[in-house]
C-alpha positions as CSV (number, residue, x, y, z in Angstrom):
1,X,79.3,99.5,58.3
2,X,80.0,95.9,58.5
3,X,83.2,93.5,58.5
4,X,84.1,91.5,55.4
5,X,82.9,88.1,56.8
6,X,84.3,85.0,56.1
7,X,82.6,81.2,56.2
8,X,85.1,78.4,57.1
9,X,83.2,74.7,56.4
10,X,85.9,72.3,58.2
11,X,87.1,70.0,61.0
12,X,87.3,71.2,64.8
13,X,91.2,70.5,65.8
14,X,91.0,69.8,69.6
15,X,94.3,71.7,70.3
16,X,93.4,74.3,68.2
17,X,96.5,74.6,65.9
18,X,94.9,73.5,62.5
19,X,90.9,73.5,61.5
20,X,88.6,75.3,62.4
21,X,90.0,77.2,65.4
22,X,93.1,78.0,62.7
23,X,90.8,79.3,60.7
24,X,89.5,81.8,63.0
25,X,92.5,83.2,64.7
26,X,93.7,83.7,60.6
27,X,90.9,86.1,60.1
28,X,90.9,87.7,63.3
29,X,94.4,88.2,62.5
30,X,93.8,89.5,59.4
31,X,90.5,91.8,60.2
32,X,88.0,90.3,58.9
33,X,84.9,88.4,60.6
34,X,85.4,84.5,60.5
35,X,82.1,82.1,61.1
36,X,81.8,78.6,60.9
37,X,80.2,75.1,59.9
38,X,81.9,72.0,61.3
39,X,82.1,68.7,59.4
40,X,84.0,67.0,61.8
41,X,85.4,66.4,65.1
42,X,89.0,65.4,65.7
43,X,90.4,64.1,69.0
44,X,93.6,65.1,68.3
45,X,97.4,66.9,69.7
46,X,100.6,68.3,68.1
47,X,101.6,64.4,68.1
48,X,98.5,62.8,66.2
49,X,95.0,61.8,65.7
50,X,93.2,59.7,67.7
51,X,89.6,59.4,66.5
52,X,87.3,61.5,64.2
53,X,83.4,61.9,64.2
54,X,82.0,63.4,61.3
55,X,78.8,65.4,61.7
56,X,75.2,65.0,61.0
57,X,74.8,66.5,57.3
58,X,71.4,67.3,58.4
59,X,73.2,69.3,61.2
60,X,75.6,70.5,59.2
61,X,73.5,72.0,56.2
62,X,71.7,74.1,58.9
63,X,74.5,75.4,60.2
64,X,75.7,76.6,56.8
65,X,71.8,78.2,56.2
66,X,71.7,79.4,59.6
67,X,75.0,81.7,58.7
68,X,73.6,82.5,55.0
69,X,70.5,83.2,56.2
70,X,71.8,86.1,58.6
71,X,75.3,87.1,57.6
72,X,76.4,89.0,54.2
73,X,79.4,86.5,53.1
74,X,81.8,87.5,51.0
75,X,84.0,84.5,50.7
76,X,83.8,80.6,51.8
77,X,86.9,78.4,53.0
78,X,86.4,75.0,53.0
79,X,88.9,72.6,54.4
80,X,88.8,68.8,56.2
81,X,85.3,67.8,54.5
82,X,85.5,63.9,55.6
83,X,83.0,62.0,54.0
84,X,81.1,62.0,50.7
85,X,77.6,62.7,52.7
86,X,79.2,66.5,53.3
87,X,80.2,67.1,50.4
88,X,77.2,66.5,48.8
89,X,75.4,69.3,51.9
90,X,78.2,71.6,51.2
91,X,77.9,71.4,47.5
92,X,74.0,72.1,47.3
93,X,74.4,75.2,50.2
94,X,77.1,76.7,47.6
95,X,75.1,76.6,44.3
96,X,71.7,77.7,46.7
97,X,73.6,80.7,48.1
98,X,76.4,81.0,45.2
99,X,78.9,83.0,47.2
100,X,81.9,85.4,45.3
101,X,84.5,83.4,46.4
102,X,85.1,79.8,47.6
103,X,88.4,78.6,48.2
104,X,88.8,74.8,48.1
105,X,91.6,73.6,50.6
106,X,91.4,69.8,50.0
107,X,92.8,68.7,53.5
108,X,93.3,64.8,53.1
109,X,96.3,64.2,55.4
110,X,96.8,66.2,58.7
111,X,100.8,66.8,59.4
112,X,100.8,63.9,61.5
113,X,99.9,61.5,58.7
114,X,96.6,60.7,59.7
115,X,94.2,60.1,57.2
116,X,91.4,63.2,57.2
117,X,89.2,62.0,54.4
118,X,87.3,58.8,53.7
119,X,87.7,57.7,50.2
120,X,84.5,57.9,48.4
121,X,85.2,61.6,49.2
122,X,87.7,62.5,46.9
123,X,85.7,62.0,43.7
124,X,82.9,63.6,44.9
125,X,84.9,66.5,46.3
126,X,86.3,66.8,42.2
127,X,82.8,66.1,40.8
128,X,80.7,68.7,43.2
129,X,83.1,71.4,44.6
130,X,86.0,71.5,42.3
131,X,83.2,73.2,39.7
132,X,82.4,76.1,42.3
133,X,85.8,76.9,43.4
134,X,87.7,79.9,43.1
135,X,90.4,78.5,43.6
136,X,91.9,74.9,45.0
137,X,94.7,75.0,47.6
138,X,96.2,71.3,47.3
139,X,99.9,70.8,48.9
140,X,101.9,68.7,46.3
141,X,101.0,65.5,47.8
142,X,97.3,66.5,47.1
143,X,97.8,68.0,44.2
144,X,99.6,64.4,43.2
145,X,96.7,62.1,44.3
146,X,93.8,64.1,42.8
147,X,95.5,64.9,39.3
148,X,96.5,61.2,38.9
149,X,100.4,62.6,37.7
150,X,103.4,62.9,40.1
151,X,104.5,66.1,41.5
152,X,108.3,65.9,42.4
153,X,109.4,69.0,41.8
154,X,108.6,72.6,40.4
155,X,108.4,71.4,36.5
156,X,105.9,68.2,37.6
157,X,103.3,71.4,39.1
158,X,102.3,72.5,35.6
159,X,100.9,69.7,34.5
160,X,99.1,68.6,37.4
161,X,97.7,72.0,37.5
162,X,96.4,71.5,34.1
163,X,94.5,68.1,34.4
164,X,93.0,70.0,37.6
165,X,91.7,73.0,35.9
166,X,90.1,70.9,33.5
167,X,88.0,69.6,36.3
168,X,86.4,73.3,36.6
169,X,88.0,75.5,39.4
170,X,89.6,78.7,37.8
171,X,92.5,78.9,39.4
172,X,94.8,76.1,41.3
173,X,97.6,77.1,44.0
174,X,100.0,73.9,44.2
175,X,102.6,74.5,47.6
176,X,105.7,73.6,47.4
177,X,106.1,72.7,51.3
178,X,107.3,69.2,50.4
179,X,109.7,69.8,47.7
180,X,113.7,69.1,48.3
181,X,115.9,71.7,48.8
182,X,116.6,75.0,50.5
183,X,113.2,77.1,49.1
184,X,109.8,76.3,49.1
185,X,107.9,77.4,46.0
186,X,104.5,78.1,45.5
187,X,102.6,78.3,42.3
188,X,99.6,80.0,41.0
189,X,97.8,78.9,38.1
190,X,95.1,80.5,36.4
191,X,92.6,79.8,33.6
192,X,94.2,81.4,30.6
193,X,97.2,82.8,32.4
194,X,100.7,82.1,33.0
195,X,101.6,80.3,36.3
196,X,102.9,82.6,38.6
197,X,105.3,81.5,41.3
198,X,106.3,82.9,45.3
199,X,110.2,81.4,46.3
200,X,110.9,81.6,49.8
201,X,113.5,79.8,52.1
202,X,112.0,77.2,54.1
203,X,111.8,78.3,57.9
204,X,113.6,76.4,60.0
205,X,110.7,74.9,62.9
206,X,108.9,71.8,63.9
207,X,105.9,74.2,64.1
208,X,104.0,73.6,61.1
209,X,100.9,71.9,62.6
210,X,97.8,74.0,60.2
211,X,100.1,76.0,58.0
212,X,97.9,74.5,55.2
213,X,94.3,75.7,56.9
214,X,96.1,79.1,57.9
215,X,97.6,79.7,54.3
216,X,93.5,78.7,52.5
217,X,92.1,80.9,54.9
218,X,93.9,83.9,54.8
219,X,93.6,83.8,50.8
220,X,89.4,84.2,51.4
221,X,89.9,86.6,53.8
222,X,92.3,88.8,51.7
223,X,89.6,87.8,49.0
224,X,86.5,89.4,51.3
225,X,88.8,92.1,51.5
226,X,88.4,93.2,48.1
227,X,91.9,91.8,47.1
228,X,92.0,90.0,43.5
229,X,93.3,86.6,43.3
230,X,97.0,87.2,42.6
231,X,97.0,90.0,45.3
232,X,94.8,87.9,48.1
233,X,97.5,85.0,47.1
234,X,100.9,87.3,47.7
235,X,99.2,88.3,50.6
236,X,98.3,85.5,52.3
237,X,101.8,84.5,51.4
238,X,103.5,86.9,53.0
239,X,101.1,86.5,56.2
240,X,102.0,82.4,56.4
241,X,105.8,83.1,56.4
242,X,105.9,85.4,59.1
243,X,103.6,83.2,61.3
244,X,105.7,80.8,60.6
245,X,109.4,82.6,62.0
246,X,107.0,84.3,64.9
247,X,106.0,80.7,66.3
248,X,109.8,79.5,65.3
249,X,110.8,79.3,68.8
250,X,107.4,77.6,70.3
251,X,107.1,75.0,72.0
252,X,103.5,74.2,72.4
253,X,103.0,70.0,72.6
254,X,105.5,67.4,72.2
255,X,104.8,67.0,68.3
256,X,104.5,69.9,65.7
257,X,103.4,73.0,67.1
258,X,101.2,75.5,65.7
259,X,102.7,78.8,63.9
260,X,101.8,82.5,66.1
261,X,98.9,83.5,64.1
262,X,98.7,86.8,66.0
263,X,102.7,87.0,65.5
264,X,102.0,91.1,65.2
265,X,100.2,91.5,68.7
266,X,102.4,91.7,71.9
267,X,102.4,88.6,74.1
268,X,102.1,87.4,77.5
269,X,105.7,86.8,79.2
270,X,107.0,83.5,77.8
271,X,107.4,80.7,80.5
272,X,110.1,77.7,80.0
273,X,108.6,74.4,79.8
């Protein structure tokens, strides 16, 4: 017996709301085994980022390897991939060890605002990855500056979907986190299939610091599960929303908090700040 296993490739986040760390309390959440390869380090709070050091890609192919090399994976996240050096590592690992399932986060902006990606990236992250991906995770901002067409609203997501499918992933998830109004929407295009869309009212909190990495990462685990990609989406769905209202209340930093990944386990007595 083993646990479905799970490889996140992303940044470390120093406070430990978004990233890497996000990524593992997801699929510990969840129940499956997460493991790790990190692109980059990020001095960072719930306020901002201060600096970034990307890592070796020497350092970082062998620390994909090392995990292939040992572990039975059964889906890869990738998120914050920072400069086209990485991309280039991660790409080669992925068509060496061709895992089931790779879901493509492409993390560009933290929640902050501060930039996460160099720009000689972004092509090569469309070029190399976009080809291997199960599916692509962009928020509409994303899914705006990597389609080339404006995303304003629910109508603008088809089409940008389109131009990105063209570029090779099968399937494209555009969030609605940034749209105007009362709901979010979130929707789900595949090759050859009608878009499929998830409404939900927008929860009411400052603590949205990783939703992004927490929403990619719960769709590969929910994939490793044995879930297919509509059910691994609605599921991951409905795990983001309720992490969301249990870390409503929070206050953890001075900026935008983190949501309560573990919002189904007891906690520790709450103190007042």
């Amino acid at each position: 017996m083993r646990y479905p296993t799970v490889l996140s490739i992303a940044g470390s986040d120093s406070c430990g709301g978004a990233g890497i760390q996000a990524d593992l309390k997801t699929m510990s959440a969840i129940g499956v085994y997460g493991c790790t390869a990190i692109t980059a380090i990020t001095a960072q709070n719930t306020t901002g980022v201060r600096s970034v050091q990307g890592i070796d890609p020497s350092v970082l192919k062998d620390q994909i390897e090392m995990v292939f090399e040992d572990l039975t994976i059964d889906a890869v996240k990738s998120g914050m991939l920072y400069n086209k050096s990485s991309v280039k590592v991660i790409a080669e690992t992925l068509l060496k060890y061709k895992p089931k399932h790779y879901v493509l986060d492409p993390v560009m902006i933290s929640t902050s605002g501060s930039k996460l990606m160099e720009d000689d990236a972004i092509e090569s992250v469309k070029e190399m990855l976009f080809p291997l991906a199960t599916i692509i995770t962009p928020n509409l901002l994303e899914a705006e500056a990597l389609s080339g067409i404006p995303v304003r609203k629910v109508d603008d997501m088809q089409a940008a979907a389109e131009k990105l499918l063209q570029l090779g992933c099968k399937a494209v998830l555009i969030k609605g986190g940034h749209l105007e109004g009362d709901e979010s929407v979130d929707m789900l295009f595949e090759k050859g299939k009608e878009g499929i869309g998830v409404r939900s009212p927008f929860v009411k909190t400052k603590n949205t610091h990783g939703t992004g990495c927490t929403l990619s990462s719960a769709i590969a685990s929910y994939l490793a599960m044995g879930e297919d990609l509509k059910s691994a989406f609605m599921s991951a769905k409905d795990y983001i929303i309720h992490a969301l209202y249990g870390g409503q209340e929070m206050e953890i930093g001075h900026g935008h908090g983190p949501v309560d990944h573990f919002f189904m386990l007891p906690h520790a007595k709450f103190k007042d700040q």
